[in-house]
DRENGUZA-175424 format. One record per residue: y, x, z of N, C-alpha, C in turn. Coordinates in nm, 2 decimals, padded with zeros to 4 digits. Layout:
// DRENGUZA-175424
NODE, n_c2, n_c1, n_c3, ca_c2, ca_c1, ca_c3, c_c2, c_c1, c_c3
NODE, Y, X, Z, Y, X, Z, Y, X, Z
...
// end
This chain:
// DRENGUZA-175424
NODE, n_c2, n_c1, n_c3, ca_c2, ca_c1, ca_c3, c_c2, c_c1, c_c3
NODE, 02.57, 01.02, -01.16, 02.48, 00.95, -01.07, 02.40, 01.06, -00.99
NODE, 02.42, 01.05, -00.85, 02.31, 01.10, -00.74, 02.18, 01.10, -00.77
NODE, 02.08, 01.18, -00.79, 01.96, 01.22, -00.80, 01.89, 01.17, -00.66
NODE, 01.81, 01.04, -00.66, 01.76, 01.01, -00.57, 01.65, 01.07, -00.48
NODE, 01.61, 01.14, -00.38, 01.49, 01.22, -00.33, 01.35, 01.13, -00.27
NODE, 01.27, 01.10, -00.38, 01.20, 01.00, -00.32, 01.06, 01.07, -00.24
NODE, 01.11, 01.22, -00.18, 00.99, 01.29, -00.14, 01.04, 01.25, 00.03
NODE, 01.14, 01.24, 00.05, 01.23, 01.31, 00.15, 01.23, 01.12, 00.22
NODE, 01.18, 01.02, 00.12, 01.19, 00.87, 00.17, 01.02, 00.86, 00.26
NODE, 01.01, 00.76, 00.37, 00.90, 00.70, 00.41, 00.80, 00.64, 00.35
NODE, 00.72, 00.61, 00.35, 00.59, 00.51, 00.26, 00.69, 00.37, 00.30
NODE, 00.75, 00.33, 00.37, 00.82, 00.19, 00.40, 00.97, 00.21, 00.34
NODE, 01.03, 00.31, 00.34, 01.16, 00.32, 00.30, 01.11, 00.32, 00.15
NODE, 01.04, 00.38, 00.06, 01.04, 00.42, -00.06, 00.99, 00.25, -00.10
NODE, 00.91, 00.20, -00.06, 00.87, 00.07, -00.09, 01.01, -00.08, -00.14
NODE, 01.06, -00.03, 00.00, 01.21, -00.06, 00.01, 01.27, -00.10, -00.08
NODE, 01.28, 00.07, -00.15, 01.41, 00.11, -00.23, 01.35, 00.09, -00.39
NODE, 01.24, 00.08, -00.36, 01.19, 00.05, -00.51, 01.18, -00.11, -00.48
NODE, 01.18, -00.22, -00.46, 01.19, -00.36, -00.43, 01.31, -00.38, -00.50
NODE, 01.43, -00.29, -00.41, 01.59, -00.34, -00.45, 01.63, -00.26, -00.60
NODE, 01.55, -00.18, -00.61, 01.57, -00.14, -00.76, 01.45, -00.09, -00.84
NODE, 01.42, -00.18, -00.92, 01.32, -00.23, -00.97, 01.34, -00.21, -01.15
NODE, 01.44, -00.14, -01.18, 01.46, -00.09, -01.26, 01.44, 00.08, -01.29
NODE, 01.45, 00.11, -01.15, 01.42, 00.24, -01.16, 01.25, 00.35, -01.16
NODE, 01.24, 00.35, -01.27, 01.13, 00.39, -01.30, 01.07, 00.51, -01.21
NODE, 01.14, 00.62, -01.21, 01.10, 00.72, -01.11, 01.09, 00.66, -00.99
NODE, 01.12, 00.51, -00.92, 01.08, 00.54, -00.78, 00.95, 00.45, -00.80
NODE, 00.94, 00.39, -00.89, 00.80, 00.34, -00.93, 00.67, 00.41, -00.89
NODE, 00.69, 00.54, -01.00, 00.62, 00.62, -01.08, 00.54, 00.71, -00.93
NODE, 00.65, 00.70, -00.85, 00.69, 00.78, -00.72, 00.57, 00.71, -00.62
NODE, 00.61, 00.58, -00.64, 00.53, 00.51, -00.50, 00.41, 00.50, -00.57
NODE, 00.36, 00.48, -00.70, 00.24, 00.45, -00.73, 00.18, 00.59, -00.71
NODE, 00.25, 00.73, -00.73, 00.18, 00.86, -00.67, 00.11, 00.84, -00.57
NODE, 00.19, 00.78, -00.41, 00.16, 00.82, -00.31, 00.06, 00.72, -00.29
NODE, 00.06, 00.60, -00.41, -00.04, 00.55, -00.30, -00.20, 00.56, -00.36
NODE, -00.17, 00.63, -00.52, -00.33, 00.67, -00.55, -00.33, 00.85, -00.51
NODE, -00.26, 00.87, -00.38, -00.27, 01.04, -00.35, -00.40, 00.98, -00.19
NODE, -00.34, 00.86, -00.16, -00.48, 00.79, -00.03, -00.56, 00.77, -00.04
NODE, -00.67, 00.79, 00.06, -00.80, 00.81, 00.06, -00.84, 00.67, 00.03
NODE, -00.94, 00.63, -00.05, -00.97, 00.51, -00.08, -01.12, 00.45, 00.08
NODE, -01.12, 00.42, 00.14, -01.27, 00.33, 00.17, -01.33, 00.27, 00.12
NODE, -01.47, 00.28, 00.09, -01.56, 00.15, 00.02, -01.61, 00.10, 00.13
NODE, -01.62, -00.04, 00.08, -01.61, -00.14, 00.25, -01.74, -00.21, 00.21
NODE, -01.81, -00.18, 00.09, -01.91, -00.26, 00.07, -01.96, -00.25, -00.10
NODE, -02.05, -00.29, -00.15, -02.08, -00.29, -00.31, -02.07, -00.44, -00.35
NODE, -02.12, -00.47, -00.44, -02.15, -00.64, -00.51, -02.32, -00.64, -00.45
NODE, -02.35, -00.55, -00.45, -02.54, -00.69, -00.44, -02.54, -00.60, -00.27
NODE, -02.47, -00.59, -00.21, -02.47, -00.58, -00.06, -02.51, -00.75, 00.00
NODE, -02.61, -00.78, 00.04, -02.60, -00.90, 00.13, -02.51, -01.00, 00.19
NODE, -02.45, -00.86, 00.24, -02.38, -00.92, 00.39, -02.19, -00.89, 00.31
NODE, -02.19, -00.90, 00.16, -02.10, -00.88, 00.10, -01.95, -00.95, 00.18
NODE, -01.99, -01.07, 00.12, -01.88, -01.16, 00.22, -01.79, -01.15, 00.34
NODE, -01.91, -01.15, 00.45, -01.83, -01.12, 00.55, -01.81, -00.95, 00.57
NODE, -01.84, -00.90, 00.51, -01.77, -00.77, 00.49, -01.62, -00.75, 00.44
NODE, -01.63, -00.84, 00.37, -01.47, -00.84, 00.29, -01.39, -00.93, 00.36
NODE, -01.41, -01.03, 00.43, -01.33, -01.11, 00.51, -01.30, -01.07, 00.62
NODE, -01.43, -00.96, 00.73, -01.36, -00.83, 00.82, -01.23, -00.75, 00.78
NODE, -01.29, -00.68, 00.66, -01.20, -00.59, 00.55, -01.05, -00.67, 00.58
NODE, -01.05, -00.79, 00.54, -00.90, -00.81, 00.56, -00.84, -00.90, 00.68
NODE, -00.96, -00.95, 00.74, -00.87, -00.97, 00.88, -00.84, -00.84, 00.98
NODE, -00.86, -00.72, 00.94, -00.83, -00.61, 00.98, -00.68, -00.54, 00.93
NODE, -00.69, -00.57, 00.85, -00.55, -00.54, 00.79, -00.45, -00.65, 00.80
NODE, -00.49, -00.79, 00.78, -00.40, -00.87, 00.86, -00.32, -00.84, 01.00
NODE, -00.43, -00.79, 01.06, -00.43, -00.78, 01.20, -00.30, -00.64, 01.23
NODE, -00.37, -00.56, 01.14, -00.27, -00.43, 01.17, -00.15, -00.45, 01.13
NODE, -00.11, -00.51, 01.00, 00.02, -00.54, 00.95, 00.09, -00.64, 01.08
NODE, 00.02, -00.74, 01.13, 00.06, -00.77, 01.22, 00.12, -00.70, 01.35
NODE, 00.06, -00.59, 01.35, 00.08, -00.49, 01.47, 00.18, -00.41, 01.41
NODE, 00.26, -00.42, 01.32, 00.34, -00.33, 01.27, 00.47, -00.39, 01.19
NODE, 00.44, -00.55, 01.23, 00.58, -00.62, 01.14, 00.56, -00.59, 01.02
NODE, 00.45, -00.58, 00.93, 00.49, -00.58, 00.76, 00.38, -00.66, 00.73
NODE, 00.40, -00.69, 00.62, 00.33, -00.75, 00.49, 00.20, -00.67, 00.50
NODE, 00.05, -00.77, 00.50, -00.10, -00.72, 00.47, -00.10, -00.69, 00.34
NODE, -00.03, -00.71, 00.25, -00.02, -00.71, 00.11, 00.05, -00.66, 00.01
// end
């Protein structure tokens, strides 16, 4: 068996290829690297006020971009 290159795959292709094989642990292992290797934002705390609509911005923004890009907010 071919040694898969999950360096050399996209943040969309690797997502992909781990969906259709979901047995394979290294592309797991692989995508959950890249995506705790991203910068996290804090969008807000718990006793912030204005919590709520902070977090309902937070994801009609990312709705919105997934939308601008044909994929899943989620």
């Amino acid at each position: 068996m071919s040694q898969v290159n999950y360096t050399a795959m996209s943040d969309k292709e690797l997502k992909q290829y781990f969906l259709q094989h979901r047995d394979d642990k290294l592309a797991f292992q692989a995508y959950l690297d890249r995506l705790s290797e991203r910068p996290r934002q804090i969008i807000t705390t718990v006793d912030d006020p204005d919590f709520e609509v902070k977090i309902q911005a937070a994801i009609l923004r990312q709705m919105q971009a997934a939308d601008s890009t044909g994929e899943q907010a989620f």
